[in-house]
Residue frames relative to the residue before (quaternion, step in Angstrom):
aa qw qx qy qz dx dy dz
X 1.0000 0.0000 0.0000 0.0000 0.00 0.00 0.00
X 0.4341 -0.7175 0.4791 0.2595 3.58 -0.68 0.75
X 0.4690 -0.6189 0.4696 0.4201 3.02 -1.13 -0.28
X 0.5087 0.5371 -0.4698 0.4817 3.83 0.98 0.68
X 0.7971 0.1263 -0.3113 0.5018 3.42 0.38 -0.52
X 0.2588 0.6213 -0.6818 0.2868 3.62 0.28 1.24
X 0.6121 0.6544 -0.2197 0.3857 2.56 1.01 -2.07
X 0.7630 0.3463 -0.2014 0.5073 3.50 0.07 -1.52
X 0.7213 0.4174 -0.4066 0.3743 3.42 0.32 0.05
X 0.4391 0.6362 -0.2503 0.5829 3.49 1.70 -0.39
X 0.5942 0.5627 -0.1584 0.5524 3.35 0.97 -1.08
X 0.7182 0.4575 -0.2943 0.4339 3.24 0.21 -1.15
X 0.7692 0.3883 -0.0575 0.5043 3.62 0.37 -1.58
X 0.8322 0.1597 -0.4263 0.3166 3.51 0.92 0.84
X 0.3792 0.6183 -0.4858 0.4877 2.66 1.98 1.36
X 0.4784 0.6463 -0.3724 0.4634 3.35 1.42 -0.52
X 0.7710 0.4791 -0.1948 0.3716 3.88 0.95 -1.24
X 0.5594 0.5728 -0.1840 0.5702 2.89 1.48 -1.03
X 0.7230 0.3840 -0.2568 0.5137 4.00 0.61 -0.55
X 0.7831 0.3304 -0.3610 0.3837 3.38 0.82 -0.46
X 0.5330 0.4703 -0.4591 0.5329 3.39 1.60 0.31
X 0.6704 0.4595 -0.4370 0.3853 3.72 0.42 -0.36
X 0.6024 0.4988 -0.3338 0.5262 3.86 1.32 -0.62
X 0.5280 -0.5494 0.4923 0.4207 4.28 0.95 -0.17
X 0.4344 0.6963 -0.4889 0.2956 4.01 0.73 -0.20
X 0.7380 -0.4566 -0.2950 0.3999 3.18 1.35 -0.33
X 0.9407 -0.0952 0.0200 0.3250 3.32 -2.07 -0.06
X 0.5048 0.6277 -0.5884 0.0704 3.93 -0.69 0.35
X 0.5852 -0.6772 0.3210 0.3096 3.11 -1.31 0.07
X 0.7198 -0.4895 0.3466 0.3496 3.43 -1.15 1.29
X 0.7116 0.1667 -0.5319 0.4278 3.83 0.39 0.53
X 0.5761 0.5857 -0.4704 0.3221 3.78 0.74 0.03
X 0.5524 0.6868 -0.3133 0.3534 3.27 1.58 -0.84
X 0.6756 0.5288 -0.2845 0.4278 3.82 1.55 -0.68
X 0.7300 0.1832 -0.3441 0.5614 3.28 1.84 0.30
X 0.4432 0.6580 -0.5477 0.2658 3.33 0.28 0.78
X 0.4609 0.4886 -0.5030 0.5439 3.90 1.45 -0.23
X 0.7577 0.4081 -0.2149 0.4617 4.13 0.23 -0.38
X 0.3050 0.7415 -0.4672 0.3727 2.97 0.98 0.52
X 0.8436 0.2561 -0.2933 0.3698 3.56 0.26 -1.04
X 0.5460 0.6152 -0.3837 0.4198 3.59 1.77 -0.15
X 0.5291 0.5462 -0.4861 0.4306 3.66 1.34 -0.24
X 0.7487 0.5379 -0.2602 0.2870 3.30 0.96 -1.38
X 0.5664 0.4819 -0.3508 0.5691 3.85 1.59 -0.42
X 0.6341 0.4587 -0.4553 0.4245 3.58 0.80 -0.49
X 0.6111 0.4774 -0.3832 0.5018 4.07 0.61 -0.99
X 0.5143 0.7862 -0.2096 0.2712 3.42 0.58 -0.63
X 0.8205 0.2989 0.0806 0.4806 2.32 1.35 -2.11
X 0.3050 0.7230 -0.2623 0.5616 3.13 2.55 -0.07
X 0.7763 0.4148 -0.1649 0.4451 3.22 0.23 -1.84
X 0.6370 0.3377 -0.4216 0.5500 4.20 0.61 -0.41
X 0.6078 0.5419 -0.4683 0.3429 3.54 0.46 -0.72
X 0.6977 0.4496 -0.1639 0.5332 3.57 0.83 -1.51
X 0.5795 0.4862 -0.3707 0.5389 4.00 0.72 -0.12
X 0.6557 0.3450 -0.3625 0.5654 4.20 0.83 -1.10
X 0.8020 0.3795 -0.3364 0.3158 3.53 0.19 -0.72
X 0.5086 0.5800 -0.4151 0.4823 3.68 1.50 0.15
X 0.8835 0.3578 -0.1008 0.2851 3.43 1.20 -0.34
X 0.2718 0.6569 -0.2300 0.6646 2.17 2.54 0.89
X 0.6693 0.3413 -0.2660 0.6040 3.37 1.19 -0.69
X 0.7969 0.1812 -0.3127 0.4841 4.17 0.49 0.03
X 0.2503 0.8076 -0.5005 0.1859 3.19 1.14 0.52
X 0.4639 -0.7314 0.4594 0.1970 4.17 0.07 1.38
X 0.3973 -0.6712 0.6057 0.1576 3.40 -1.27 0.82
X 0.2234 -0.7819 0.5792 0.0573 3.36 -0.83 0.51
X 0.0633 -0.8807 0.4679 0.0387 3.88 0.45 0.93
X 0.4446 0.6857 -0.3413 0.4644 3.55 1.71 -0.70
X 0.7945 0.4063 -0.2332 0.3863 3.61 0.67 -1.89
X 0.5426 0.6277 -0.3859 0.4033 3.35 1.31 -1.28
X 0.7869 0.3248 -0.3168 0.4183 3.52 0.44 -0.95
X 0.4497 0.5572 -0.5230 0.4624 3.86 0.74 -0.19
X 0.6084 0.6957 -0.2202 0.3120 3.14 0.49 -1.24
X 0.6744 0.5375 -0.1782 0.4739 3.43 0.92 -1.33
X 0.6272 0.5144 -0.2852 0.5105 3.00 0.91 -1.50
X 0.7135 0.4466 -0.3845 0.3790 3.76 -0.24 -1.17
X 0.7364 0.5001 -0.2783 0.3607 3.23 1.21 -0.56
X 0.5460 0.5578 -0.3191 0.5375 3.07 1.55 -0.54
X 0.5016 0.7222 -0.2809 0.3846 3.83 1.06 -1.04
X 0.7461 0.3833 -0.1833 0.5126 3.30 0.73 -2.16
X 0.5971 0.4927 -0.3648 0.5174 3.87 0.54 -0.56
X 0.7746 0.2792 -0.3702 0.4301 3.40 0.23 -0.53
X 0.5146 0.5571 -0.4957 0.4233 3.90 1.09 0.43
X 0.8731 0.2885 -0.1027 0.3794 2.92 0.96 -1.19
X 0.2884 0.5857 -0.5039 0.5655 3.12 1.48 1.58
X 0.5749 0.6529 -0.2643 0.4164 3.32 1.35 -1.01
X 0.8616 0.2500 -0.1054 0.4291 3.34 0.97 -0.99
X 0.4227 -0.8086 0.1328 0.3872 2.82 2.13 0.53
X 0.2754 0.6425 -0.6131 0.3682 3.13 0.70 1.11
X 0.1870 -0.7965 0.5377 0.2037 3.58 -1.28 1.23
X 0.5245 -0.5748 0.6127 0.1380 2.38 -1.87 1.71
X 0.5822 -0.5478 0.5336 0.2760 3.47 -2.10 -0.21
């Protein structure tokens, strides 16, 4: 099973739950009923909490990489020294 048609199937069955409580099909009580129409805006809003708080946890341990930095340099030193070669000025 992929991980799309979990989703959509996850999807499916708690739009299915969510309509048949918002349509009276079935039973809750009359103070839960004043948040069940908001129900799916809580869930896009946490949602949107929970990626926000996941990118910015991994922004904060995001690993250093001293190996690439220096490759890096070099290629960079390399490409300047080609294109000094062909006399194009470099900084």
């Amino acid at each position: 099973m992929s991980k799309l048609t979990r989703f959509l199937a996850t999807a499916f069955v708690f739009l299915a739950a969510w309509l048949a409580t918002l349509l009276g099909y079935v039973p809750v009580p009359e103070i839960a009923m004043e948040f069940v129409p908001a129900l799916p805006l809580w869930i896009i809003v946490s949602f949107g909490a929970y990626s926000l708080a996941s990118i910015g946890w991994s922004l904060v341990t995001f690993g250093d990489c001293p190996e690439a930095h220096q490759e890096l340099l070099q290629e960079i030193q390399q490409a300047k020294a080609d294109l000094r070669r062909l006399k194009v000025t470099v900084d």
